[in-house]
N, C-alpha and C positions, 0 to 999 in steps of 0.2 A: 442271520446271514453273516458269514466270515469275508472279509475282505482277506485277498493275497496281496500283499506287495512284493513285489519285483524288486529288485534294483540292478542297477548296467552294469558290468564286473569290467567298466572303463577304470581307469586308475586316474587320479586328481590331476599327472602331469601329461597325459594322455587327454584328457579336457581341455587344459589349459592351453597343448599346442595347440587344438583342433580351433580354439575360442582365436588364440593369435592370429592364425592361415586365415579365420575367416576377416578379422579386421584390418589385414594385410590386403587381404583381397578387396575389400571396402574400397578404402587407401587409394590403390591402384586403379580402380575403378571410377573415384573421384577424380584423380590428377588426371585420367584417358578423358573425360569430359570436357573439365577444363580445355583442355588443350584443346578439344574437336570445337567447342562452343566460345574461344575466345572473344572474337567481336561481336557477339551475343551478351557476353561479361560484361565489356569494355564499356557498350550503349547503357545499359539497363544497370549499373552499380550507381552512379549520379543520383540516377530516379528513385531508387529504393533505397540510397542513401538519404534524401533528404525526404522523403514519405516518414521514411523511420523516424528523424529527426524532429517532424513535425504532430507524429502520434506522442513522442517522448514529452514535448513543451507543454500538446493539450494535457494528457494525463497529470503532469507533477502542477500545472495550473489547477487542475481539476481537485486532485489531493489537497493542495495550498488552501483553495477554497474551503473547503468543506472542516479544515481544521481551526479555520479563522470561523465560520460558524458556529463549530461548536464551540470554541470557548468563547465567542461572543454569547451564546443562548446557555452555557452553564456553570457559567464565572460572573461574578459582580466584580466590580476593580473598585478599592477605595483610597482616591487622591488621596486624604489624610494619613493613612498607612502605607501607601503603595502596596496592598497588599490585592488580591484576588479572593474571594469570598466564593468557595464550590457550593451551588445551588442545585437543590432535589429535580429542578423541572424548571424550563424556560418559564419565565417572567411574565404577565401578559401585558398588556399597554398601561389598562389602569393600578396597576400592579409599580408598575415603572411611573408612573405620576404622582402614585403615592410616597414613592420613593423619592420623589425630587421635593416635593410638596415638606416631606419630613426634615428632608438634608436640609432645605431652608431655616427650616427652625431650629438649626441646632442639632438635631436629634445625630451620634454616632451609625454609622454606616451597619456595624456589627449588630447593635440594639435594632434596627428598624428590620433587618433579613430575620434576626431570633425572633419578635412577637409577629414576623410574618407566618412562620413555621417553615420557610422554606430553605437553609439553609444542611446542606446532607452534613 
């Protein structure tokens, strides 16, 4: 099977008006709205200005959250270094007892994440 193609023997600046006239037309179509629906504006901007303001706060809370969990669930922090120690996989409870059980005796933060095996 042969496909034919065609093409439109429009010329590139002949597009381009035709693209303009119609975003003109948009344009003008917009500001006629405007104008006929002003105190429809007027009322209803307030409202959906502060709706928007209020999905804006949940979301970046929501974002905020979720990046303090992860590096809660895939960083170790070690007061002695200040450093941040990246872990293969969240921790589990006895996992984090052993870890305080160790830090008691001494043992460095880096050594106890190595012979855990979990450190990426």
């Amino acid at each position: 099977m042969s496909r034919i193609l065609r093409f439109s023997e429009v010329s590139q600046e002949e597009k381009t008006a035709g693209f303009k006239d119609k975003v003109r037309e948009k344009l003008q179509s917009a500001r006629n709205w405007v104008e006929w629906h002003r105190n429809e504006i007027v009322t209803f901007t307030p409202v959906v200005i502060a709706g928007a303001t209020t999905v804006i706060k949940v979301v970046g809370r929501r974002i905020n959250l979720h990046k303090q969990e992860t590096v809660r669930n895939l960083y170790c922090y070690d007061r002695s270094l200040g450093h941040y120690w990246r872990l293969r996989r969240p921790l589990t409870n006895q996992e984090w007892l052993a870890i305080d059980d160790r830090r008691k005796h001494g043992e460095r933060m880096a050594d106890i994440l190595a012979s855990m095996k979990v450190l990426k």
